[in-house]
VEXGUDO-744402 format. One line per 5 residues: their letters; for each residue x, y, z of N, C-alpha, C, CB. Coordinates in steps of 0.1 Angstrom, whole numbers, plus 5000, padded with zeros to 4 digits. Glycine has a CB too. Layout:
BEGIN
a	X,Y,Z,X,Y,Z,X,Y,Z,X,Y,Z; ...
//
This chain:
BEGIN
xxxxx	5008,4988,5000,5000,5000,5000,5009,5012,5000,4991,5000,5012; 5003,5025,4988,5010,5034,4992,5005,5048,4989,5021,5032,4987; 5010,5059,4999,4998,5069,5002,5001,5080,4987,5000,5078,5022; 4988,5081,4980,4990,5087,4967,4981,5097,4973,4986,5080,4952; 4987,5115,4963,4977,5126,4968,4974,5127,4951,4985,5143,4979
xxxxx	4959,5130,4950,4956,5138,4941,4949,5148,4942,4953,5134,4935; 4957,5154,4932,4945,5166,4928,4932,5166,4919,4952,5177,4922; 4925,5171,4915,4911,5168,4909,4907,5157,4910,4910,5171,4896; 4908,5147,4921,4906,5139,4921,4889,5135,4922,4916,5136,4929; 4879,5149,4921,4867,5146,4925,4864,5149,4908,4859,5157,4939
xxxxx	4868,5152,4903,4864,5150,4884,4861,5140,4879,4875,5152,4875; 4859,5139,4869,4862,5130,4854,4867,5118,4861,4875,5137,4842; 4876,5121,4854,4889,5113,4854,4897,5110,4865,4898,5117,4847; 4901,5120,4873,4900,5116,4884,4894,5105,4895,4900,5123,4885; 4887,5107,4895,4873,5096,4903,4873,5081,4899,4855,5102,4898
xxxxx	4878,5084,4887,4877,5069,4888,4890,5066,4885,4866,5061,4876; 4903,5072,4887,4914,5067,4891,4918,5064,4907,4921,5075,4886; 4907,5076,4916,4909,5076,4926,4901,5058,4928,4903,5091,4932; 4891,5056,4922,4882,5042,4921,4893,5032,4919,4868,5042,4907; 4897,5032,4910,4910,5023,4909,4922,5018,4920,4918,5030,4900
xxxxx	4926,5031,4922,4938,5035,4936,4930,5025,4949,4938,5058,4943; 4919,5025,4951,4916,5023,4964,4909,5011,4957,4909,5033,4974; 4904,5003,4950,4906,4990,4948,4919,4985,4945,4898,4987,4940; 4933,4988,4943,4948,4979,4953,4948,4988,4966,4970,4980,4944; 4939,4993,4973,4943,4994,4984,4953,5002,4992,4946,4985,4985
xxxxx	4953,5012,4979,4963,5027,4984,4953,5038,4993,4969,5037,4967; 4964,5042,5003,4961,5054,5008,4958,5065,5003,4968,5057,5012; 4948,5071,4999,4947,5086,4994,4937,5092,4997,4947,5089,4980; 4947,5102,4993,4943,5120,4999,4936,5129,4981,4966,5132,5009; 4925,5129,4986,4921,5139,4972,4923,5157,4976,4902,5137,4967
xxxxx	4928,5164,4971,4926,5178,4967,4916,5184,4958,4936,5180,4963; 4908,5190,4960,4900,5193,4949,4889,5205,4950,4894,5181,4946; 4888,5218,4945,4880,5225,4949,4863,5229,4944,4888,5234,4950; 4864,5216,4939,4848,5214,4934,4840,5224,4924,4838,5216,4947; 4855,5228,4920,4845,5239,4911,4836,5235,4898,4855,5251,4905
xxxxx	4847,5222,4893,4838,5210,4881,4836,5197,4892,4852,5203,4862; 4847,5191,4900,4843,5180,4908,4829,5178,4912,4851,5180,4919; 4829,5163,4919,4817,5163,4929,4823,5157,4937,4802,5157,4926; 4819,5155,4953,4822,5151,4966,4818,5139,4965,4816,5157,4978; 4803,5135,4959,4797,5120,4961,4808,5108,4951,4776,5120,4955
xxxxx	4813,5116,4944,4824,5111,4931,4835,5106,4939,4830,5124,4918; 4841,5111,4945,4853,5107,4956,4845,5092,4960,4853,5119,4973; 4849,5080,4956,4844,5068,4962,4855,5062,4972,4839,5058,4951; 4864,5064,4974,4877,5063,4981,4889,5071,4988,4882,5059,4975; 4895,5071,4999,4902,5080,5007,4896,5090,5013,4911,5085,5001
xxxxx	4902,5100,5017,4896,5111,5023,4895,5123,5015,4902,5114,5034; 4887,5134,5010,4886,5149,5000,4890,5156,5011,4869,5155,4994; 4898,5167,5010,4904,5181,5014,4896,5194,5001,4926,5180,5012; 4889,5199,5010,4880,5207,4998,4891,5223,4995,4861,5211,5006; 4903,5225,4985,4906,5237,4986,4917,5243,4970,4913,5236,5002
xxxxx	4921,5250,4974,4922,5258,4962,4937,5251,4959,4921,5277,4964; 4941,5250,4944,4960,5251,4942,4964,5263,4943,4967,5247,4927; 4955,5274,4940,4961,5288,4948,4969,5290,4952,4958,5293,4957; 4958,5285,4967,4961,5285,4984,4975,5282,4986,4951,5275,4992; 4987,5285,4985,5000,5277,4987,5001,5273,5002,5013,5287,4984
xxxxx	4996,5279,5009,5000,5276,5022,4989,5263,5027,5000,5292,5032; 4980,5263,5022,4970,5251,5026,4974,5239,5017,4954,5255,5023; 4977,5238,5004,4981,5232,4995,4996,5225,5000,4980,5241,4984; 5003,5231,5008,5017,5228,5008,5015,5221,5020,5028,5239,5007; 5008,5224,5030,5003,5219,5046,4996,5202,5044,4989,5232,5053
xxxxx	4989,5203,5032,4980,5191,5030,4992,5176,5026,4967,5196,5014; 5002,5186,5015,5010,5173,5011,5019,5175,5023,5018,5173,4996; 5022,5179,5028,5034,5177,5039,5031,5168,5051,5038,5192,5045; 5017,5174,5053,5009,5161,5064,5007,5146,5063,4994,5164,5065; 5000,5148,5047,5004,5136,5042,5012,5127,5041,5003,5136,5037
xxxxx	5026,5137,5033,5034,5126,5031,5036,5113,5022,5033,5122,5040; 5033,5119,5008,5028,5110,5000,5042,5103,4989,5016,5119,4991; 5038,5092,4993,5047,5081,4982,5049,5089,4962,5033,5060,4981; 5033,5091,4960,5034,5097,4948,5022,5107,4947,5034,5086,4936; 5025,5123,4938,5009,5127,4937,5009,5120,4919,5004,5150,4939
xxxxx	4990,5128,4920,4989,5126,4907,4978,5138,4902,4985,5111,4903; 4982,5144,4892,4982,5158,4891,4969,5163,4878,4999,5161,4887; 4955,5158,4883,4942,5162,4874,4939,5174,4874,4931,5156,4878; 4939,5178,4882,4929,5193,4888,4938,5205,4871,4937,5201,4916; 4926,5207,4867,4929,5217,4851,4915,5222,4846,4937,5205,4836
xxxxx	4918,5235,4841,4909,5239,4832,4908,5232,4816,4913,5254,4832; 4895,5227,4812,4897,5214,4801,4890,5223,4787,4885,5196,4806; 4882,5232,4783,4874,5235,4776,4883,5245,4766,4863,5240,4784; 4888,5237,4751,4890,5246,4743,4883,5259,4738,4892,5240,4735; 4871,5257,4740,4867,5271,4735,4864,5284,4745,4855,5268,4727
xxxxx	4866,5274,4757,4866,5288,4764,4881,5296,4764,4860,5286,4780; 4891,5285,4765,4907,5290,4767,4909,5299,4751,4921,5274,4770; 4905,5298,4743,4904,5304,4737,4899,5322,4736,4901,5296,4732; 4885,5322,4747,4880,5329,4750,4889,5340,4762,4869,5322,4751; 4893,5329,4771,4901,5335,4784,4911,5327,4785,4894,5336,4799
xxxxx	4922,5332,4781,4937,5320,4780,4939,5328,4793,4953,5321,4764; 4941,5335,4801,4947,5337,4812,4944,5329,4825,4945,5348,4813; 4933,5325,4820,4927,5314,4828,4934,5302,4826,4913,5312,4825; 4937,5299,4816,4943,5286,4815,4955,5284,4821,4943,5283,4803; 4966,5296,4814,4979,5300,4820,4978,5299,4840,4980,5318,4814
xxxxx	4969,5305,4840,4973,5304,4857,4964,5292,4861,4968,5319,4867; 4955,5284,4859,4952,5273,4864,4955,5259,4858,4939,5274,4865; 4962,5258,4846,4968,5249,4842,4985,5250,4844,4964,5248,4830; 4989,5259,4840,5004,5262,4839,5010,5266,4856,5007,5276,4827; 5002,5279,4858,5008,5285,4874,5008,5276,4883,5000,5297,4880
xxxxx	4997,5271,4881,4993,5262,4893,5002,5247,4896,4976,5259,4889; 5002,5241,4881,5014,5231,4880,5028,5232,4885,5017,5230,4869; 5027,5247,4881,5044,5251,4887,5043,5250,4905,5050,5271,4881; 5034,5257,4912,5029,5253,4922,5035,5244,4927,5019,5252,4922; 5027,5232,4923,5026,5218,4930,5043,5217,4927,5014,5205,4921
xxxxx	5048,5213,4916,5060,5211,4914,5070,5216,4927,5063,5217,4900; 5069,5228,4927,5076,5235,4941,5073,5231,4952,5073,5248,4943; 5063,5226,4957,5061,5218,4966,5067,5208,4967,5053,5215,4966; 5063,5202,4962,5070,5188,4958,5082,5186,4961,5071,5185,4944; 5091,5197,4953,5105,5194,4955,5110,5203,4968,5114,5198,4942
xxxxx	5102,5211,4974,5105,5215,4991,5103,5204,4997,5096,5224,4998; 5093,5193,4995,5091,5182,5001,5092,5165,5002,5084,5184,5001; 5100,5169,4990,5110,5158,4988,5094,5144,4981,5121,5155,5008; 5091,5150,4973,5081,5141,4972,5087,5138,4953,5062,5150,4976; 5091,5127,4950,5098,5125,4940,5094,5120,4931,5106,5122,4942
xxxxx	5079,5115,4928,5076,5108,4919,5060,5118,4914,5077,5091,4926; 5053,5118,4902,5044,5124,4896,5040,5120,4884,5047,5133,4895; 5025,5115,4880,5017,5117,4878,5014,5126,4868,5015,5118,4886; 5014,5132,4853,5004,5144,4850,4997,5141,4840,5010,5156,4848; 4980,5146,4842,4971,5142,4835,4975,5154,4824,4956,5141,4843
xxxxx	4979,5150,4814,4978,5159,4800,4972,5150,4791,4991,5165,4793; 4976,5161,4775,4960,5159,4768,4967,5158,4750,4946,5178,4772; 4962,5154,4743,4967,5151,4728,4964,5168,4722,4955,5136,4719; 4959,5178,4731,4954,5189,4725,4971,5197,4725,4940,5197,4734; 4982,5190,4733,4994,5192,4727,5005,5193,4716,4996,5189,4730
xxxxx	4998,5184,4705,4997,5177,4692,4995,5195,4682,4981,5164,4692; 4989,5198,4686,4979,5207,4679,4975,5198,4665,4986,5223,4675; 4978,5206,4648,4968,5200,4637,4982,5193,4630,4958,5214,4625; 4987,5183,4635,4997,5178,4631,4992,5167,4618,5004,5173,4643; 5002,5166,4609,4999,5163,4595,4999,5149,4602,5011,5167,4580
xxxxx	5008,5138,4609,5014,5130,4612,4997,5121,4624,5031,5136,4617; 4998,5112,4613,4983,5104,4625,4986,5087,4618,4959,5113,4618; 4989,5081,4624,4979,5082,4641,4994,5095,4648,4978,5057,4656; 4995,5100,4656,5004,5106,4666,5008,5098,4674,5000,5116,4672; 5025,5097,4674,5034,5091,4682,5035,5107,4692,5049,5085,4672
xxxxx	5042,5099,4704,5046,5106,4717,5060,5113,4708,5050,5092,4733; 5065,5114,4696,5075,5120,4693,5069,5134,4682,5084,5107,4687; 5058,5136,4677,5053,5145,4671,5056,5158,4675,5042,5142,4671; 5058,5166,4664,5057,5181,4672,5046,5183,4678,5058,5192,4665; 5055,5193,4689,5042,5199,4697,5041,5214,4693,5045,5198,4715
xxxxx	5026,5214,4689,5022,5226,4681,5011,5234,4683,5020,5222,4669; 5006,5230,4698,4994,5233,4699,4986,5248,4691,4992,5231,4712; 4975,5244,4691,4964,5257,4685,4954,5262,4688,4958,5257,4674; 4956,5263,4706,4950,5267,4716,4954,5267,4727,4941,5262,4716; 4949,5277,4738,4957,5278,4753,4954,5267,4763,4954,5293,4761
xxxxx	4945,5260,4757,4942,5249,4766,4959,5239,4763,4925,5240,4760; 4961,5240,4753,4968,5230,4746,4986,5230,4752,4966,5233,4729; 4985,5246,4747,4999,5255,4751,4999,5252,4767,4999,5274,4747; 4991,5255,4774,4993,5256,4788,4994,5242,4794,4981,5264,4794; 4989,5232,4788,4993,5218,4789,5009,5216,4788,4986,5210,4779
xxxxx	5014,5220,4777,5027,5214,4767,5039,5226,4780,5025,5223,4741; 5036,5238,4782,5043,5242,4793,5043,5236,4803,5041,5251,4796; 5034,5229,4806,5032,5223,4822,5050,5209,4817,5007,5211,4825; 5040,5205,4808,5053,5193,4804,5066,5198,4809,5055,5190,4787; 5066,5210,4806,5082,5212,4804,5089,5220,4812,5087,5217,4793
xxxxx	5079,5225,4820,5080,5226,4837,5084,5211,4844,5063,5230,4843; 5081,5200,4845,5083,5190,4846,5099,5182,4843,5074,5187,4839; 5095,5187,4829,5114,5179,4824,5125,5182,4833,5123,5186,4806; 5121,5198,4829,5132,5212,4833,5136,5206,4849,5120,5233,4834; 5121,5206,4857,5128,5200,4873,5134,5184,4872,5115,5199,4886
xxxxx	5131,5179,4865,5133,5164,4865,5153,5168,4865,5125,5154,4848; 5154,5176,4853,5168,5176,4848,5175,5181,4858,5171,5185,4836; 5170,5191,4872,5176,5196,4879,5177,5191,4889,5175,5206,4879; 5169,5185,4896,5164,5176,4906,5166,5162,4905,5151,5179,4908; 5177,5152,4906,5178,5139,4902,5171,5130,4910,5191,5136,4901
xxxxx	5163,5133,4919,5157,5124,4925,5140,5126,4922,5162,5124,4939; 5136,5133,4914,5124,5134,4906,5125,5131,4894,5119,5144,4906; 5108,5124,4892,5105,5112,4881,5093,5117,4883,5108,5094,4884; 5084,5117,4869,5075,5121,4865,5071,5112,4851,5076,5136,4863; 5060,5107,4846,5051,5102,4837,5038,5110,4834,5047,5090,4842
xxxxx	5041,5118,4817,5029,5127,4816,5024,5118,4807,5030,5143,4810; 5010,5116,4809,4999,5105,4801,4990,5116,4793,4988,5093,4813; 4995,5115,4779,4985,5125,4769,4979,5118,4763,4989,5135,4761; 4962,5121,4772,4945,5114,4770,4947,5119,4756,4928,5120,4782; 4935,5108,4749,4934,5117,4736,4915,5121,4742,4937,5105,4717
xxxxx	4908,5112,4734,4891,5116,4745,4885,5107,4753,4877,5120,4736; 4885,5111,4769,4882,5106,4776,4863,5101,4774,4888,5114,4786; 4856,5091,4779,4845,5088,4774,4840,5080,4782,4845,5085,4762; 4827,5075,4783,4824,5064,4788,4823,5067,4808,4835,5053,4782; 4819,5057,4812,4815,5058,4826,4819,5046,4833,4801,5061,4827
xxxxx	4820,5043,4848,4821,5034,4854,4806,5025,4853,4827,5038,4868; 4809,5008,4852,4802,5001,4843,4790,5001,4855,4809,4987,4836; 4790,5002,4869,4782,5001,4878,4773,5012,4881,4788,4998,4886; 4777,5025,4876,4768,5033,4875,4772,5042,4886,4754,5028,4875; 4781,5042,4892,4781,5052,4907,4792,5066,4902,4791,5041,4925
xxxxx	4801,5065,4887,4805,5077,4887,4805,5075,4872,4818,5080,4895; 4804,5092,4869,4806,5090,4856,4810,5107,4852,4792,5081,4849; 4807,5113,4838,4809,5124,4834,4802,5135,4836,4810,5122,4826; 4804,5149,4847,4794,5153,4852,4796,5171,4849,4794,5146,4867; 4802,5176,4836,4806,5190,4841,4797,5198,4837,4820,5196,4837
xxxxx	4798,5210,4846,4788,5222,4843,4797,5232,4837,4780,5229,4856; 4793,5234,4826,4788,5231,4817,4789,5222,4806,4789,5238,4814; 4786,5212,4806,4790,5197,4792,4796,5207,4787,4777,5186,4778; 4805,5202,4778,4809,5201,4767,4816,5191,4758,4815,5209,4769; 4815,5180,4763,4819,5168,4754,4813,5164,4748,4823,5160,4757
xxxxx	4814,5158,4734,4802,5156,4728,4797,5144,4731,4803,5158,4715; 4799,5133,4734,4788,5121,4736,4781,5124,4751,4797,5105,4737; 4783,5128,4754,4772,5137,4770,4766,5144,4764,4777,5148,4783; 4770,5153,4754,4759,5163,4751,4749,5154,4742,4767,5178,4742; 4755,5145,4732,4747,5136,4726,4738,5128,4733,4754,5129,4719
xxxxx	4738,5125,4746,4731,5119,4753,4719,5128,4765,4742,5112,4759; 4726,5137,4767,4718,5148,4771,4707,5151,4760,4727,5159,4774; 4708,5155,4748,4692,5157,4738,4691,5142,4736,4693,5167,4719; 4694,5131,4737,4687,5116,4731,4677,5117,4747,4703,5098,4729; 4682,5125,4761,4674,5121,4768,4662,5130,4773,4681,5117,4776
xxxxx	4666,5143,4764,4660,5153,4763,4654,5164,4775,4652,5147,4757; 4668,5161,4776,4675,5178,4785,4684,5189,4777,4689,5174,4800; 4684,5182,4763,4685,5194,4752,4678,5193,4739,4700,5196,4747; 4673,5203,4733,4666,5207,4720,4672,5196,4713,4668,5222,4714; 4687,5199,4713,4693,5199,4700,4709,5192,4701,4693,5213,4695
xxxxx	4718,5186,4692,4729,5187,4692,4735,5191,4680,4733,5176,4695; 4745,5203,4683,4752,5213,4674,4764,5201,4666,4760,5229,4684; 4767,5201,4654,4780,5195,4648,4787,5208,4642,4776,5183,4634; 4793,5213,4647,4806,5220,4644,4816,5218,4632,4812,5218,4653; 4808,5221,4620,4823,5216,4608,4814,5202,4600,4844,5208,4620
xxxxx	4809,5204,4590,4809,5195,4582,4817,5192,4571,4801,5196,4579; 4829,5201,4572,4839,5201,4558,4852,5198,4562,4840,5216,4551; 4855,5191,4568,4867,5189,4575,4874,5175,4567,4863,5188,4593; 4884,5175,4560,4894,5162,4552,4891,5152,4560,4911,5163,4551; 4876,5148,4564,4877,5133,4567,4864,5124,4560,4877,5132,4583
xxxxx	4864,5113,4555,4852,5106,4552,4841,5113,4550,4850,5097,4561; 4833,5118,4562,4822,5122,4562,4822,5140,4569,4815,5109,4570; 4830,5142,4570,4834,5159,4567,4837,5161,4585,4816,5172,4558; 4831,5152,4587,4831,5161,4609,4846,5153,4613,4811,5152,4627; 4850,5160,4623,4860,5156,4631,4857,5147,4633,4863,5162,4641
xxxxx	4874,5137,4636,4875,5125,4639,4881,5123,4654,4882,5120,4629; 4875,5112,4665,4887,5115,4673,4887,5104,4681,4886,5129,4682; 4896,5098,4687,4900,5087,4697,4898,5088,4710,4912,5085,4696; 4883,5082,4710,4874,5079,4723,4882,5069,4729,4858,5075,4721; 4885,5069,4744,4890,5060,4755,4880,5058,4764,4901,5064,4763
xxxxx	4876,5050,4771,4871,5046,4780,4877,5045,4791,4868,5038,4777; 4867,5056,4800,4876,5060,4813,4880,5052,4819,4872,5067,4822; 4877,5036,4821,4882,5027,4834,4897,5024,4822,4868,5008,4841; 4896,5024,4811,4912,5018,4804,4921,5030,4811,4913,5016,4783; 4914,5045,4806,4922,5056,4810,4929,5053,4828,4911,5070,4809
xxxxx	4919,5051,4836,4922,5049,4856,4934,5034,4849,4899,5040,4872; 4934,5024,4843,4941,5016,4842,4952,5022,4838,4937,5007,4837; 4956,5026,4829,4969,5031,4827,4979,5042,4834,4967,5035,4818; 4969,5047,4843,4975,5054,4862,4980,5043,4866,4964,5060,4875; 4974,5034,4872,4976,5023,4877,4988,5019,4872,4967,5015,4876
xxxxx	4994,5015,4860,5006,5010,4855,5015,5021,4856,5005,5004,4841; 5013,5035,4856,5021,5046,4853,5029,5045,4868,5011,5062,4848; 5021,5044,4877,5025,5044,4890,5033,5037,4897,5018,5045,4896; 5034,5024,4889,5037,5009,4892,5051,5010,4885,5027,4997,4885; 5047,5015,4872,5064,5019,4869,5072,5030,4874,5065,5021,4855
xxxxx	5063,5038,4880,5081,5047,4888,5075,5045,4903,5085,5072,4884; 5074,5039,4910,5075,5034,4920,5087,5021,4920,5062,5031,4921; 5087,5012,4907,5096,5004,4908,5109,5009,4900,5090,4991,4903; 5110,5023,4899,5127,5027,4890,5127,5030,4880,5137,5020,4887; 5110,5034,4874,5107,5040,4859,5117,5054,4860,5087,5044,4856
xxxxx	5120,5053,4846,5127,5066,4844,5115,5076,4837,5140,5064,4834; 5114,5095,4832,5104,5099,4834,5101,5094,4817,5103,5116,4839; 5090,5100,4817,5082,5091,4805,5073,5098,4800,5075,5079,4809; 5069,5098,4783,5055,5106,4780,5049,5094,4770,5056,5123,4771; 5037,5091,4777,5028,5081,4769,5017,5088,4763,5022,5069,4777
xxxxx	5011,5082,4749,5003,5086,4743,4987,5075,4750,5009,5086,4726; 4977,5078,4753,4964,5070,4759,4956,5072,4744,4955,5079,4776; 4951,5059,4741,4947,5060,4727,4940,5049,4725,4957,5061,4718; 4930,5045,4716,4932,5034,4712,4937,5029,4697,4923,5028,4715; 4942,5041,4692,4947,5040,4679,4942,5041,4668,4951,5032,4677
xxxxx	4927,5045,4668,4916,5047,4657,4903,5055,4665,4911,5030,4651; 4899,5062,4652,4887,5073,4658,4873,5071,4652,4892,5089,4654; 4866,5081,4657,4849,5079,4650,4850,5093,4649,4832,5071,4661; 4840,5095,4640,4836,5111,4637,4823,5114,4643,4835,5114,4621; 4824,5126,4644,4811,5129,4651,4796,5126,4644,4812,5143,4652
xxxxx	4793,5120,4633,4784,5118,4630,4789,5101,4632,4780,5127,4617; 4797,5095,4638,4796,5079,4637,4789,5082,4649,4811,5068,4636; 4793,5089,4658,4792,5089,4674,4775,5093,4677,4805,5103,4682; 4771,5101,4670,4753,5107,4664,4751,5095,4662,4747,5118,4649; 4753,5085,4653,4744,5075,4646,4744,5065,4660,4751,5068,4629
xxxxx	4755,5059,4666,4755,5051,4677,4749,5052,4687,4764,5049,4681; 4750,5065,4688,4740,5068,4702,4725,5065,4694,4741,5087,4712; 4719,5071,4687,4706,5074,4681,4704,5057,4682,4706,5083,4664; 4709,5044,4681,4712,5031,4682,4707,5025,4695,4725,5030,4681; 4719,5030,4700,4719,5024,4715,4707,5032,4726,4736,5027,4722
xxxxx	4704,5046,4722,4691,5049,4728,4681,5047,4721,4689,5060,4732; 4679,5042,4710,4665,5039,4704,4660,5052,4707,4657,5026,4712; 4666,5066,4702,4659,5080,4705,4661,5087,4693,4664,5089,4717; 4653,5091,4684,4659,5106,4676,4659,5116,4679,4656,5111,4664; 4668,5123,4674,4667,5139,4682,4672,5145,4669,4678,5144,4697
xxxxx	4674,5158,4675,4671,5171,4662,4694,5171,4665,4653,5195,4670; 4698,5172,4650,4712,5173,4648,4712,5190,4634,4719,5153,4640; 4719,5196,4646,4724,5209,4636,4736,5211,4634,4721,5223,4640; 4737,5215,4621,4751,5216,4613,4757,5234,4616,4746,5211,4592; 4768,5236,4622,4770,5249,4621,4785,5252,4619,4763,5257,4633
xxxxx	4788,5262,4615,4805,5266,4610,4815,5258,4624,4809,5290,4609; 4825,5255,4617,4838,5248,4628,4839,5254,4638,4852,5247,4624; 4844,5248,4648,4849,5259,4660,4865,5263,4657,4849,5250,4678; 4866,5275,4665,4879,5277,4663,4890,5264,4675,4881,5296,4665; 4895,5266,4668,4908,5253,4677,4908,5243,4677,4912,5253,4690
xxxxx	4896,5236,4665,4896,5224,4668,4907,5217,4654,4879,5219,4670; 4913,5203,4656,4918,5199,4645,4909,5189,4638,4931,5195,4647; 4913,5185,4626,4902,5178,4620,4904,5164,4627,4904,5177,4604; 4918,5161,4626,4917,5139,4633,4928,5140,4647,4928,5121,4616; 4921,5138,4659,4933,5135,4667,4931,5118,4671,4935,5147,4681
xxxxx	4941,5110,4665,4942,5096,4666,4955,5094,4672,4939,5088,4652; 4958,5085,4683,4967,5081,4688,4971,5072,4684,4965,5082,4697; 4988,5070,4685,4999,5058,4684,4997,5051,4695,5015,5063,4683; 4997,5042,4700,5001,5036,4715,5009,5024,4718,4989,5033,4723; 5019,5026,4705,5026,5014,4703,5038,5015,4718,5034,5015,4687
xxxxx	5040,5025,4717,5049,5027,4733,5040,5029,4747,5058,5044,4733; 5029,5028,4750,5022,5027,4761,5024,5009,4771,5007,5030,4755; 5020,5002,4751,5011,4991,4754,5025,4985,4760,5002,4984,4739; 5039,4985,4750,5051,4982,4750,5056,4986,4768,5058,4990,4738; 5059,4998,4771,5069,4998,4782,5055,4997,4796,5080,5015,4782
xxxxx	5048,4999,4794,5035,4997,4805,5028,4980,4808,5021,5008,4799; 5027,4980,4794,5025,4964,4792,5007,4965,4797,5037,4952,4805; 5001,4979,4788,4987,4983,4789,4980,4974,4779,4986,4997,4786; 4972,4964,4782,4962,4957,4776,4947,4965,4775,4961,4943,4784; 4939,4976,4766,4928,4980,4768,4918,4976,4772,4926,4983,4763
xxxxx	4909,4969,4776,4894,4960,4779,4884,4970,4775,4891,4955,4795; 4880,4979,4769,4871,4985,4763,4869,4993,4754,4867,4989,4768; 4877,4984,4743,4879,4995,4730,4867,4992,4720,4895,4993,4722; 4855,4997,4723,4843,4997,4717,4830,5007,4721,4840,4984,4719; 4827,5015,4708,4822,5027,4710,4810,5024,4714,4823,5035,4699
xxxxx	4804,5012,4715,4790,5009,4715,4791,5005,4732,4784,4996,4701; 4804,5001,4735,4805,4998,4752,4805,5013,4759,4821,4987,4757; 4812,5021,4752,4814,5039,4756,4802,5041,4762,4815,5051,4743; 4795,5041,4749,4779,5050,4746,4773,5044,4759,4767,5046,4730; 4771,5030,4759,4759,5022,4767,4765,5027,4781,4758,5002,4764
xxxxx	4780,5025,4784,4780,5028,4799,4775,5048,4801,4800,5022,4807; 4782,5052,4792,4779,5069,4796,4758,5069,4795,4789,5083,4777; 4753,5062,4784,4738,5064,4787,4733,5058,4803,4729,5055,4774; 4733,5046,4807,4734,5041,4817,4737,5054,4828,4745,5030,4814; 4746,5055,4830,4753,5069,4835,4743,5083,4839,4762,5073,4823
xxxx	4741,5088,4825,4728,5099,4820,4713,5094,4825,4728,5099,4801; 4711,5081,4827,4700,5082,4829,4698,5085,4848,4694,5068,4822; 4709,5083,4851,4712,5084,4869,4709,5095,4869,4726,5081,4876; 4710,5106,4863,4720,5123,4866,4703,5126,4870,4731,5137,4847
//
């Protein structure tokens, strides 16, 4: 057993890594200030409700603790708003990372965790995307990620007794198969929630963004994961620098994508619902295909996926939707 702190651990993705962590039986401490989290989502350890701000509460929490490894969720996720307010992103993705990092190495806490994102990639020609691609991003969500990274290296290089593993999700999806956590933010913005939200009709409508985009059927393409494979590949990430992993950037993938009108048609399927689908100009910052490599995940992690099927996504996230 060993005592892991996270941050955002009341999120997404978090929650059901935290769900993971405490089925082997680790100690943890969540950080998290609920501003997207939920409390009832924490199914394991103990929540500390408070800000990465806060330095002096933040630095008090890990020091009490005393943690074997953190693991580092807590981020602003929404391209179109960081587009809107990048300063936001800068200081709650980037400032705040640097934060923790400083901690860390006041506290001799040597091993990390960081949840990043394929939105580091930016519109790279090169797909599927290897962990070796430029990093180009074409948004502050993306940039403020790719700095966090290198905030990271930079201390790794200076600090020889820190080790870090950044895991860049491509799209997180799907829900825990029992129904107690799943995808919950105010405001949605992901599209198979939102797609499930009008199939259940708590929206009019679902917007498609871009019908002209270089793929098959004109909409973005993109590489849906299933959150319990995503919590599984923490699990190995941790296992390898716990046992002498050196630092590491894996791509989370499953190597092939659906477009937004595959992802419309499946759900319209699996809920036996039609609903009203509007076509409107692209968003800015999005790229047309982000498909992941994971030939190096599967390799040095020795990550076997168990849910690489869009029709298992949909059914657990509806399942899910029908709880909310």
């Amino acid at each position: 057993m060993k005592k892991i702190f996270v941050t955002g651990g009341a999120g997404y993705i978090g929650s059901h890594v935290v769900k993971a962590l405490g089925a082997r039986g680790h100690e943890i401490l969540v950080y998290d200030n609920l501003s997207t989290g939920h409390a009832k989502a924490v199914l394991c350890g103990k929540l500390i409700t408070g800000e990465l701000s806060d330095k002096t509460a933040f630095e008090n929490a890990i020091r009490e603790f005393k943690p074997d490894a953190v693991m580092h969720f807590a981020a602003s996720i929404d391209v179109s708003e960081s587009m809107r307010d990048p300063l936001k992103y800068y200081r709650n993705n980037t400032a705040n990372t640097l934060k923790l990092i400083e901690i860390c190495e006041r506290n001799h806490v040597g091993k990390l965790i960081y949840s990043s994102t394929a939105a580091v990639y930016g519109n790279t020609p090169e797909i599927p995307i290897t962990e070796d691609s430029p990093l180009v991003p074409i948004n502050p969500y993306g940039t403020s990620k790719m700095m966090s990274e290198k905030l990271l290296h930079d201390l790794s290089a200076a600090v020889p007794g820190f080790r870090f593993v950044s895991l860049r999700y491509f799209n997180a999806a799907g829900a825990d198969a029992s129904g107690r956590i799943g995808e919950r933010h105010e405001p949605e913005t992901h599209l198979i929630p939102l797609v499930l939200k009008t199939a259940g009709g708590k929206r009019k409508s679902i917007t498609v963004f871009g019908n002209n985009y270089p793929t098959p059927d004109g909409t973005c393409i993109r590489d849906y994961v299933h959150v319990d494979d995503i919590a599984e590949v923490h699990i190995a990430a941790l296992e390898y620098l716990l046992d002498g992993g050196n630092n590491n950037i894996f791509n989370i993938g499953y190597g092939h994508g659906y477009s937004v009108k595959e992802v419309v048609r499946a759900a319209r399927n699996i809920t036996n619902k039609d609903f009203p689908v509007i076509e409107s100009e692209r968003r800015e910052g999005d790229p047309p295909v982000l498909v992941a490599d994971n030939t190096k995940v599967r390799k040095v992690l020795s990550w076997e996926p168990k849910y690489d099927d869009l029709d298992y996504i949909i059914r657990t996230a509806w399942e899910w939707e029908k709880r909310l």
